[in-house]
C-alpha positions as CSV (number, residue, x, y, z in Angstrom):
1,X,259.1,266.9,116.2
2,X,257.8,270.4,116.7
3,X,260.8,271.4,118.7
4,X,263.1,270.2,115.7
5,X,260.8,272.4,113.0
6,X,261.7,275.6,115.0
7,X,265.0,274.7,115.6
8,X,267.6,277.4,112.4
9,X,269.8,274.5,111.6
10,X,272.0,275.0,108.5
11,X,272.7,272.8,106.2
12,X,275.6,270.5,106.7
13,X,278.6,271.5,104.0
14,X,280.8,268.4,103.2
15,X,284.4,268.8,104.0
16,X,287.1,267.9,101.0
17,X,287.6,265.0,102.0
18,X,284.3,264.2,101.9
19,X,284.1,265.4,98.6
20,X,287.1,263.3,97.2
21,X,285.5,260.2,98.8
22,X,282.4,261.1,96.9
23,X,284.1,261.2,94.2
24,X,286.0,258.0,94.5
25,X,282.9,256.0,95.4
26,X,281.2,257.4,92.3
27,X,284.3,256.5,89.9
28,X,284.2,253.0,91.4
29,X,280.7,252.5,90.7
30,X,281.0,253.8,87.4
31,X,284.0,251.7,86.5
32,X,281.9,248.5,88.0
33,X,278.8,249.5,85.6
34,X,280.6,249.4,82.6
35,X,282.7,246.7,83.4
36,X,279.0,245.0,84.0
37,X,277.8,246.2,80.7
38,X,280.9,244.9,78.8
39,X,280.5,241.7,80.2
40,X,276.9,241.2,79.1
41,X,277.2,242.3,76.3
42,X,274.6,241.2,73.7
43,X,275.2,237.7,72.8
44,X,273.9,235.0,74.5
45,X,275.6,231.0,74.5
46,X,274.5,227.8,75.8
47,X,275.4,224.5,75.0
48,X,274.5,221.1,76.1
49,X,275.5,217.7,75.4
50,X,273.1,214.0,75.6
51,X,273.9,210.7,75.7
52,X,272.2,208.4,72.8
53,X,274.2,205.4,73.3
54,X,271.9,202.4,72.7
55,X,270.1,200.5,75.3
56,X,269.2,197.4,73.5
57,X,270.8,195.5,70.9
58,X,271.9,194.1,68.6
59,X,271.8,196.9,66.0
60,X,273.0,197.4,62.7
61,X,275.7,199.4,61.8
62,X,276.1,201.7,58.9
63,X,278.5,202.5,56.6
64,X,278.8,198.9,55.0
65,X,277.9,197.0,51.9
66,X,277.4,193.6,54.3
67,X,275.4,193.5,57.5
68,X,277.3,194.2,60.5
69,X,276.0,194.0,64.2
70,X,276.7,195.7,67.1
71,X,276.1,194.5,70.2
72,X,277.9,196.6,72.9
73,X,279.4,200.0,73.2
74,X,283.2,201.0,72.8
75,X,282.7,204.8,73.6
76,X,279.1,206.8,73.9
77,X,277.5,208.0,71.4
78,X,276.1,211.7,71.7
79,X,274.0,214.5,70.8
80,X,275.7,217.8,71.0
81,X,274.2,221.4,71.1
82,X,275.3,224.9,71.2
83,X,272.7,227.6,70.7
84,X,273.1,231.3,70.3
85,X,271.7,234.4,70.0
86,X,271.9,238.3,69.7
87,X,268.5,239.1,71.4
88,X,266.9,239.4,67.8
89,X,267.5,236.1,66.3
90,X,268.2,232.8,68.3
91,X,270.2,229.8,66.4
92,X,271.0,226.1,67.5
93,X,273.6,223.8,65.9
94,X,273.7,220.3,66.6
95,X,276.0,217.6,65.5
96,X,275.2,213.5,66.5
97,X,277.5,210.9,66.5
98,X,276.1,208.8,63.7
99,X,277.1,207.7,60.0
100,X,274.4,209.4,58.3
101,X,270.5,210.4,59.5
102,X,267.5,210.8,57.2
103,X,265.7,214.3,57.1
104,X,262.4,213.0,58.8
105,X,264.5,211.7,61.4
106,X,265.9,215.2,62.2
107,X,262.4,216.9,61.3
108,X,261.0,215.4,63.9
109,X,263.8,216.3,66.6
110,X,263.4,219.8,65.1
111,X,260.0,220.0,65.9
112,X,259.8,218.6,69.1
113,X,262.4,221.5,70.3
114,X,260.5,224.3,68.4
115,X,257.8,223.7,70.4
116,X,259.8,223.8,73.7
117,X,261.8,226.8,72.7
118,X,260.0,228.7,70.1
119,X,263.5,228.5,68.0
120,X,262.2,228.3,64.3
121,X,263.1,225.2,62.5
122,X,264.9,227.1,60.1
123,X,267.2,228.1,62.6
124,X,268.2,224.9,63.6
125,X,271.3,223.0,62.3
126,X,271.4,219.0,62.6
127,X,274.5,217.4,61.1
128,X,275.8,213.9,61.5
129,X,279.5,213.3,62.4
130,X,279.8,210.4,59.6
131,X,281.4,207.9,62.1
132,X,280.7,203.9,60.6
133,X,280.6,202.6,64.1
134,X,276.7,204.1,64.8
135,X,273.3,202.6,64.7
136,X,270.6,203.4,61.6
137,X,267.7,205.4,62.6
138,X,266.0,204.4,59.7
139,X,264.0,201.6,62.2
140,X,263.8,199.9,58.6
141,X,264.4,196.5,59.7
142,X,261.3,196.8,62.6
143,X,263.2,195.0,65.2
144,X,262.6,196.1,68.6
145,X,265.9,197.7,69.3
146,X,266.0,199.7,66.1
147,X,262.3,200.9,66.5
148,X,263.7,201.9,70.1
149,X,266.6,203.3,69.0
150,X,265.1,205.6,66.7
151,X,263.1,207.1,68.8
152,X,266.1,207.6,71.6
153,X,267.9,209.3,68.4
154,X,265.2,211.9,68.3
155,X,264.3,212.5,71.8
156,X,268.3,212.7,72.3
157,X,268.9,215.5,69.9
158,X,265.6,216.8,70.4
159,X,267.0,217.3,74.5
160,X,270.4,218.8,73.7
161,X,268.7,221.7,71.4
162,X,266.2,221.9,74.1
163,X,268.6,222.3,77.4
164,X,271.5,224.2,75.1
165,X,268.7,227.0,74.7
166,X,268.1,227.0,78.5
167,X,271.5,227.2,79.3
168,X,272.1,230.1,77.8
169,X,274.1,233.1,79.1
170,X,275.9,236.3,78.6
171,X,278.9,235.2,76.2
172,X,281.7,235.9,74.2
173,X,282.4,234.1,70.6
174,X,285.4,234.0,68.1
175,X,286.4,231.8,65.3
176,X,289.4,230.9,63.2
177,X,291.7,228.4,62.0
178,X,294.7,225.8,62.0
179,X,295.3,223.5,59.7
180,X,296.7,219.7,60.3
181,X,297.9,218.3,56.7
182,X,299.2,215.1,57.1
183,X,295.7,213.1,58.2
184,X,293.6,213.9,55.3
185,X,294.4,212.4,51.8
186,X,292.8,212.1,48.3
187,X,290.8,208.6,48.3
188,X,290.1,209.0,44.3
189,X,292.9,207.8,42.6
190,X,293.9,207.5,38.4
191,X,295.2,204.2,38.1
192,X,296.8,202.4,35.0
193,X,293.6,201.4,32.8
194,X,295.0,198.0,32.4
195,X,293.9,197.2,36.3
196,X,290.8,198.9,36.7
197,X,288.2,196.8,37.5
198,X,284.7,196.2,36.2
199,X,282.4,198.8,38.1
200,X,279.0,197.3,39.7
201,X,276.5,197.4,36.5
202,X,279.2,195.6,33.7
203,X,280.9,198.7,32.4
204,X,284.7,199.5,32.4
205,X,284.1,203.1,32.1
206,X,286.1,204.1,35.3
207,X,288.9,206.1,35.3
208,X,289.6,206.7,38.9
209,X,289.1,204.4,41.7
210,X,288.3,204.7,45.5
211,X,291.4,203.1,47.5
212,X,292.8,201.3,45.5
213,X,296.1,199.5,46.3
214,X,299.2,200.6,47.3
215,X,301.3,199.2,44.3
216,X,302.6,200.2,40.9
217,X,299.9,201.0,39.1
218,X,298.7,204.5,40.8
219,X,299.3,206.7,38.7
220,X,297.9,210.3,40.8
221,X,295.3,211.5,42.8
222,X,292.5,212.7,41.1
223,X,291.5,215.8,43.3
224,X,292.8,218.5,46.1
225,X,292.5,217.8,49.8
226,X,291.4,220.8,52.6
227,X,293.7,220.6,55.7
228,X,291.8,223.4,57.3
229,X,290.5,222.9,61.1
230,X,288.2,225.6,61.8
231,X,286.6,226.2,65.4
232,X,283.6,228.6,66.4
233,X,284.4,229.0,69.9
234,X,282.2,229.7,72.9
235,X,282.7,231.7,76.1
236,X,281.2,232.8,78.9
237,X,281.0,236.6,80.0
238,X,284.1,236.5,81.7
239,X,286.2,234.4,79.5
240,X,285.7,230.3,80.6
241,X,285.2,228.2,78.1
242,X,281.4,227.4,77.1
243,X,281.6,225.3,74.2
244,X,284.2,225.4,70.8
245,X,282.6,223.8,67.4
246,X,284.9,222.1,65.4
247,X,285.4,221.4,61.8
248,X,287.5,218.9,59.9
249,X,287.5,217.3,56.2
250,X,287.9,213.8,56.9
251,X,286.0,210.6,57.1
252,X,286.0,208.9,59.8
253,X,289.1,207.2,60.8
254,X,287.9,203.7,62.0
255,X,290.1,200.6,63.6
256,X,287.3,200.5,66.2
257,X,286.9,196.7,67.4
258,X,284.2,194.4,65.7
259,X,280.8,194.7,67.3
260,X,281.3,197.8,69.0
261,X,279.7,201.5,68.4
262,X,281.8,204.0,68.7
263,X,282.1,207.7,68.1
264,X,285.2,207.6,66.3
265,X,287.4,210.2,65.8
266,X,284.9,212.8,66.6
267,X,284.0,211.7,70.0
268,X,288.3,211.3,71.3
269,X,288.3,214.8,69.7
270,X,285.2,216.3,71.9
271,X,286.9,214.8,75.0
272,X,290.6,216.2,74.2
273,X,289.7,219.5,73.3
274,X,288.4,220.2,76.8
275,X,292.0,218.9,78.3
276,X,293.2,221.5,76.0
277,X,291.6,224.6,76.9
278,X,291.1,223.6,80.6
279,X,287.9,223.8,80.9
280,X,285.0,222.2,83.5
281,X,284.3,219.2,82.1
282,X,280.7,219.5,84.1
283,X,280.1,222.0,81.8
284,X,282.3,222.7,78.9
285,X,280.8,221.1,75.2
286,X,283.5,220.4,72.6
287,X,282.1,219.3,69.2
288,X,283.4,218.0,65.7
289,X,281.6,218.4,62.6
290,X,282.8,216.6,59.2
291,X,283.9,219.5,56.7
292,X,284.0,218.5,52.8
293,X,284.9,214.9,53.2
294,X,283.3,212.8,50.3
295,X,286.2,212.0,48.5
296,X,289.0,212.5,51.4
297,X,289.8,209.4,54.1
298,X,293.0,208.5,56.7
299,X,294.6,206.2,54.4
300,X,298.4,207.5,53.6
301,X,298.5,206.0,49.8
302,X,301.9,207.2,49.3
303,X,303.9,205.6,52.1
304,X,302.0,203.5,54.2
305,X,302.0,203.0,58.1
306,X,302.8,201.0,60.3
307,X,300.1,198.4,61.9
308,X,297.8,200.1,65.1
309,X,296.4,198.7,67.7
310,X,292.4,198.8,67.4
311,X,291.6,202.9,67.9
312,X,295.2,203.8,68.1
313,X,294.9,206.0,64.9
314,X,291.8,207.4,66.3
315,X,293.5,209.0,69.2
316,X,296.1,209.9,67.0
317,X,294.2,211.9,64.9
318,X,291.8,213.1,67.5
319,X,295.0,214.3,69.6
320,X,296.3,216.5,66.1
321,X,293.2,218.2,65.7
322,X,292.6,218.7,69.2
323,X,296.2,220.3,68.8
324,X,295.1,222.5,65.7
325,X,291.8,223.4,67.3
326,X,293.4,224.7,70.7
327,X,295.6,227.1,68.7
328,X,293.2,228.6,66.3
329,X,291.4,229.4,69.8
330,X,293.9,231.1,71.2
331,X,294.8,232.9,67.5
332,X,290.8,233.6,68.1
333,X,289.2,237.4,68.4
334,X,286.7,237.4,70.5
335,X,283.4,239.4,70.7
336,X,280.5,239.5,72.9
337,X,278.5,241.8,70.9
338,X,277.9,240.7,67.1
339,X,275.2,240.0,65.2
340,X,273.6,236.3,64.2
341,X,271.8,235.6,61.4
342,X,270.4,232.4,59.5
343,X,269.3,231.3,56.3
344,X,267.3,228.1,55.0
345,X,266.3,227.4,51.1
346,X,265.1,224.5,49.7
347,X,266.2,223.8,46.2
348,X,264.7,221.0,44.6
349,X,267.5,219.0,42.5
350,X,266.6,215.9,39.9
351,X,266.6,212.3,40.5
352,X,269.1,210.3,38.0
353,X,266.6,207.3,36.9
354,X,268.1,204.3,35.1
355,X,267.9,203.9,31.6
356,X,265.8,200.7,29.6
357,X,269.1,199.3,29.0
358,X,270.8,199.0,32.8
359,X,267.3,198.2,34.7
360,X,267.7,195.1,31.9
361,X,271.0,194.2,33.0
362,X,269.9,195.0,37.0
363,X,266.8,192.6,36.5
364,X,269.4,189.5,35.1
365,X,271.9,190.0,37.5
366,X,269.3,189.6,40.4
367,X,268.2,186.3,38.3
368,X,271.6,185.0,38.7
369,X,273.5,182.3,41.2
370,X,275.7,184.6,44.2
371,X,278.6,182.5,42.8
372,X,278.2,183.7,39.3
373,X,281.9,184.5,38.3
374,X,280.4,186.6,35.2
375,X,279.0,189.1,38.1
376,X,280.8,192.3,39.0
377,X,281.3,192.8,42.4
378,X,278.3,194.4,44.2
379,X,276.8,193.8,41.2
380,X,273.7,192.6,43.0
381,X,274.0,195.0,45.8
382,X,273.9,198.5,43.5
383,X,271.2,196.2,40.9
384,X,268.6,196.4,43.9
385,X,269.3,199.9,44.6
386,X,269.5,201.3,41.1
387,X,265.6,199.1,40.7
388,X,264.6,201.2,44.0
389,X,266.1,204.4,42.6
390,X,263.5,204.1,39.9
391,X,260.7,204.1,42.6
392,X,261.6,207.4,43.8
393,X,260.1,211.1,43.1
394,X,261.5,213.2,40.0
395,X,262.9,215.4,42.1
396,X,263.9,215.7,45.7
397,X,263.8,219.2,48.1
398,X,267.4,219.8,49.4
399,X,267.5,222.2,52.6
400,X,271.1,224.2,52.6
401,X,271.8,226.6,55.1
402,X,274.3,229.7,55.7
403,X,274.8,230.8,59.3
404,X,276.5,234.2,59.8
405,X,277.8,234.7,62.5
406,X,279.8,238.4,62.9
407,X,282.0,237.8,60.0
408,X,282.3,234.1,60.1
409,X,279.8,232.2,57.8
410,X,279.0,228.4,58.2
411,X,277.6,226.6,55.0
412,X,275.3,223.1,55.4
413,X,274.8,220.5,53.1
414,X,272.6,217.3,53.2
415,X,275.6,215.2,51.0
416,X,278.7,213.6,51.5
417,X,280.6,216.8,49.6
418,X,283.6,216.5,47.7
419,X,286.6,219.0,49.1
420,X,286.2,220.6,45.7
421,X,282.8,222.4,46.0
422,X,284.2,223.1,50.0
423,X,287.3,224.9,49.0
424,X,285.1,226.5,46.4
425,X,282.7,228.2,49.1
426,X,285.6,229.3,51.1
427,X,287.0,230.9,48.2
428,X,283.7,232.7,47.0
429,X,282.5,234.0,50.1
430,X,282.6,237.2,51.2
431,X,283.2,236.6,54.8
432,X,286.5,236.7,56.7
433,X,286.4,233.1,57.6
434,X,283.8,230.5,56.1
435,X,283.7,226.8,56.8
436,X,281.3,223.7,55.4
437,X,279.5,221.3,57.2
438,X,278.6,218.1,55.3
439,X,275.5,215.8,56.2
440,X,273.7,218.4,57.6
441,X,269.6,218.1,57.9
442,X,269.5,214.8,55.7
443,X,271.6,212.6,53.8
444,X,271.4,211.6,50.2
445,X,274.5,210.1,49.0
446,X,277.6,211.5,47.3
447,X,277.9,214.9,46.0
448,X,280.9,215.4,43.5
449,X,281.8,218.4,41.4
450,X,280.9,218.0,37.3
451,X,284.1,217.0,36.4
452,X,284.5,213.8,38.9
453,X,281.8,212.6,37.2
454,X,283.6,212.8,33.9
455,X,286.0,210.3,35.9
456,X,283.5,208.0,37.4
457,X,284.5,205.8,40.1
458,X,282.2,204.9,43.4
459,X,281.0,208.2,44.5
460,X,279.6,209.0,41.4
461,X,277.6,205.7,40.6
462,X,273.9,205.9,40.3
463,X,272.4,205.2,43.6
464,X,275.7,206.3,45.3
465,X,275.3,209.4,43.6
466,X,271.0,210.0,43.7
467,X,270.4,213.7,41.9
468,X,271.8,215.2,38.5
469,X,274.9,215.6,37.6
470,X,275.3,219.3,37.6
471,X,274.0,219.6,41.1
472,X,277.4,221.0,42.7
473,X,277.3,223.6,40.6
474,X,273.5,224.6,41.4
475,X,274.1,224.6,44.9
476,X,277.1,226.1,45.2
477,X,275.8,229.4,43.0
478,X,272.4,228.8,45.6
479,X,274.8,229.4,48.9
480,X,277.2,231.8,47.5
481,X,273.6,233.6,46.5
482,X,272.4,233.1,50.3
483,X,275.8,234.2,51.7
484,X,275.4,237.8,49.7
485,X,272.6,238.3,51.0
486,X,273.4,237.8,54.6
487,X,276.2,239.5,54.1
488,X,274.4,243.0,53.2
């Protein structure tokens, strides 16, 4: 080592070409560093999916005015999750296959993941896909399979929050739209007064009815339909498909074999849209929330169709907005680094109580015979409801939601929502794009706009209709409000 010290050795000078390799090597790396950091970017994705398909049976179904049973399975049932974030604020939207759930149902899911996670509870979205071939969750029967399926509803959602937040990864999002037309139709019709029937408590005060028949005496629809398919779609960092969140205003479609649960529409939808974009189905998540549906329904009142085998229609209409989803994907911009943000208020709204008068007429049609031909139909059915209506609080705490996400803003509400009040929001907002999701962290009936209930008809009857009749209008000033405020 000595020897080397004493040794005058001058420095080495690279040659040129040394230098332009240098050079070369440094431009590469560069060019690999920001390709890296454009590829991170800052949002984060996950998504997840679980199975809640029941175990035990039989189980009621709902969506029904008479008691029907399942007691095996035409497709799964599921749970599905996508969660996102932009390193400041973390969000998790969740849609389950099921007609309708009650807020402490989803509380409790909520809670069980917040713990896991650390994801507020006011950043989490739980909707219901409104298909009429699910199990309650209520338990409210006490059998052993509904006390069991309850609680495999909430651990089931609870799980895909839970494993969507853990699957999270360096992501890319867009959104937009397509529109399919010819599946959604006005259910709320004006008929010719001379046919419309009795409603449940006596009165002939009507003036549009729910699906009526096909024959002379339609007159018109009594309200606008929203054709709109809109997707929030999910990618990973270099462009694979994560997860796409649909949205479409329709009830469910139905045709689904007696005694079976089923997903519906929604579920054939989930499985097609992965055959559309090519994507893994080991780890891909396609999802279909219900937009503005409370007065829209699959049932072409102006021509007809011709007869379906059971769930043909489903895949029909599954296949269409698969179709419709897959292009507003591809129409799609998108951006892996935006910012995500989410708002929660409760607003409390009224309860509508029955007067002296109808809890009187309620009280003698439960006195009378089931053959009674003096009784309206259902008369019995809404005259225990409207007596348990009068049980409840003054006034019930509504959570509504906006998510913003970039320029895209999702709305929630905990009602079956007229496309009025939908198509309102879209219109109002200040956002590029903006869709609604219906049934969204509880379910308390039917939500028309002010002016339905100047028409009646089923989906504004008391019971069917539980808070004051102005509470469209309340809510929909609340989001637009909420939605200003994000938008800042």
């Amino acid at each position: 080592m000595k020897i080397l010290a004493q040794l005058s050795i001058p420095p080495l000078q690279p040659s040129k070409s040394d230098r332009l390799l240098r050079g070369f090597l440094f431009g590469c790396l560069l060019m690999y560093l920001c390709a890296g950091s454009a590829l991170a970017g800052s949002v984060q994705g996950g998504a997840a999916i679980v199975d809640i398909t029941p175990k035990k049976w039989p189980l009621r179904l709902v969506g029904s005015f008479s008691e029907r049973l399942a007691d095996s399975v035409h497709d799964p049932l599921h749970a599905r999750s996508i969660a996102l974030s932009d390193g400041e604020t973390t969000i998790v939207l969740t849609v389950v296959d099921n007609c309708l759930i009650r807020r402490d149902v989803l509380d409790a899911a909520k809670a069980i993941a917040s713990e896991k996670t650390g994801i507020p509870t006011d950043h989490m979205m739980i909707s219901a896909t409104h298909t009429h071939t699910a199990p309650t969750t209520t338990a409210s029967a006490g059998t052993e399979a509904e006390v069991e399926y309850r609680r495999q509803a909430i651990e089931g959602i609870a799980e895909a929050m839970i494993k969507a937040h853990g699957a999270m990864q360096s992501a890319q999002v867009g959104w937009g739209g397509d529109a399919v037309p010819d599946e959604v139709f006005n259910r709320r019709w004006f008929i010719k007064p001379s046919s419309m029937p009795l409603n449940p408590f006596g009165e002939k005060t009507d003036i549009v009815k729910m699906n009526p028949k096909r024959d002379s005496n339609l007159i018109s629809p009594a309200g606008p339909t929203d054709p709109e398919v809109s997707v929030l779609s999910v990618r990973d960092a270099r462009g694979k498909p994560l997860a796409l969140l649909g949205n479409y205003p329709l009830h469910y479609v139905g045709g689904i074999p007696p005694n079976k649960v089923s997903a519906d529409y929604f579920g054939e939808f989930c499985r097609l849209i992965g055959v559309r974009l090519r994507a893994r189905n080991d780890r891909f998540v396609g999802i279909l929330s219900n937009g503005t549906s409370g007065n829209i329904n699959n049932i072409n009142f102006f021509e007809g169709r011709p007869p379906r085998e059971p769930f043909e229609q489903i895949r029909i209409v599954a296949a269409k907005v698969a179709d419709a989803a897959y292009f507003a994907d591809r129409k799609a911009n998108y951006q892996s680094d935006l910012s995500i943000d989410m708002l929660e208020h409760v607003v409390p709204l009224k309860v509508r109580k029955p007067d002296a008068d109808l809890v009187r007429r309620c009280q003698a049609y439960l006195e009378k015979e089931d053959d009674d031909k003096e009784l309206p139909r259902l008369a019995k059915h809404y005259a225990k409801r409207v007596l348990n209506q009068m049980k409840e609080p003054d006034r019930i705490e509504m959570k509504v939601q906006v998510i913003r996400i970039g320029d895209l803003a999702i709305c929630t509400l905990p009602f079956e929502v007229f496309a009025e009040i939908g198509l309102e929001l879209k219109k109002q907002s200040p956002f590029a794009d903006t869709f609604v999701i219906e049934l969204a962290n509880g379910a308390y009936g039917y939500l028309p706009t002010r002016e339905q209930h100047v028409f009646g008809g089923y989906e504004t009857w008391l019971t069917t209709n539980r808070v004051q009749l102005d509470a469209s209008d309340i809510l929909i000033e609340e989001l637009e409000k909420m939605m200003a405020q994000l938008k800042k």
